[in-house]
C-alpha positions as CSV (number, residue, x, y, z in Angstrom):
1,X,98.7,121.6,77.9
2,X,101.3,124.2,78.3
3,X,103.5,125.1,81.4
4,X,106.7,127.3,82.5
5,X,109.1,126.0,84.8
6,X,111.8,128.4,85.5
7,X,113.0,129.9,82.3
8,X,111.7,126.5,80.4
9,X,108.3,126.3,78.3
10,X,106.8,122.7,77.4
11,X,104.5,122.0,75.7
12,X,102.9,118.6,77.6
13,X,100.6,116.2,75.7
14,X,97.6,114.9,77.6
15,X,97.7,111.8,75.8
16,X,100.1,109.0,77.7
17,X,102.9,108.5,74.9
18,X,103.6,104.9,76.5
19,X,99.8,103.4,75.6
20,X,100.2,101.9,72.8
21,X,103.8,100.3,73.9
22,X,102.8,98.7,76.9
23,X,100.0,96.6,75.3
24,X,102.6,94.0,74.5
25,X,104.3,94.8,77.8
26,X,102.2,93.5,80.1
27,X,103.7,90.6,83.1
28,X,100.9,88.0,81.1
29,X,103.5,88.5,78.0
30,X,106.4,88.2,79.9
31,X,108.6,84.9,79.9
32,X,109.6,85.2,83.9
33,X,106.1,85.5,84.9
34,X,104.6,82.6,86.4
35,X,101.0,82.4,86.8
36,X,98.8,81.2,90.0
37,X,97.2,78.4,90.0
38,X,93.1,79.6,89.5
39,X,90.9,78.2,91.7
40,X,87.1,78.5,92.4
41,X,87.9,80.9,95.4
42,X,90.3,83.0,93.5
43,X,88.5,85.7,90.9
44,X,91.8,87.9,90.2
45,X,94.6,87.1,87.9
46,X,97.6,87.2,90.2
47,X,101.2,85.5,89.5
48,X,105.0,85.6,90.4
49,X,107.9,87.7,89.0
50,X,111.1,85.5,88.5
51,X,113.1,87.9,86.6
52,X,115.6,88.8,90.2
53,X,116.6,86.4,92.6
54,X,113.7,86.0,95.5
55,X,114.4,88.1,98.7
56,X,113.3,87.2,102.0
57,X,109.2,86.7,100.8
58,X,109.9,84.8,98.3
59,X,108.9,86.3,94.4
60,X,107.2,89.6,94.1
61,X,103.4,89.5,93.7
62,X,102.2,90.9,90.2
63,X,98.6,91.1,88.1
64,X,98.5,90.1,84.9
65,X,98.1,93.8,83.8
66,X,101.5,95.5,85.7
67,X,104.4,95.7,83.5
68,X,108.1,96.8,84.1
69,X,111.4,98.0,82.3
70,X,113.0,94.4,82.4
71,X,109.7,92.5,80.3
72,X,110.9,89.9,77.6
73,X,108.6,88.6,75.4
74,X,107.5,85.1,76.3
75,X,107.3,83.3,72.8
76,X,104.7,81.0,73.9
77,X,102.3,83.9,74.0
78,X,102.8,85.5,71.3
79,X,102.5,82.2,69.3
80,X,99.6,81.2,71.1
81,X,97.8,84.8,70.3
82,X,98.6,84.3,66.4
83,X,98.4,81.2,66.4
């Protein structure tokens, strides 16, 4: 896809350039993320971020699946995946 703004012409790729990097990138990866407890009455995936001091309510509330700028490779998982 092409567009002008101004004076400027780019040339804009559909695809999302960041795909293929955020596989590995995901909170599940991530050493400060701390998992919920699953329970029969919980179907979703849901855990804590530690990475920042807690504010006022406590951790924030991630999915597995969200990522962020400040992931760090949790060496348990990537050991438990190829190992």
């Amino acid at each position: 896809m092409e567009t002008t703004v101004g004076k400027l012409h780019f040339n804009i790729s559909e695809e999302d350039p960041w795909k293929h990097r955020s596989d590995f990138m995901k909170c599940k990866s991530c050493m400060w993320f701390v998992p919920k407890e699953v329970t029969e009455s919980i179907a979703y995936h849901l855990g804590r971020c530690r990475r920042h001091a807690p504010t006022m309510n406590g951790y924030p509330v991630v999915y597995v699946n969200d990522w962020c700028g400040d992931h760090k490779v949790n060496e348990k998982y990537v050991t438990k995946r190829n190992g």
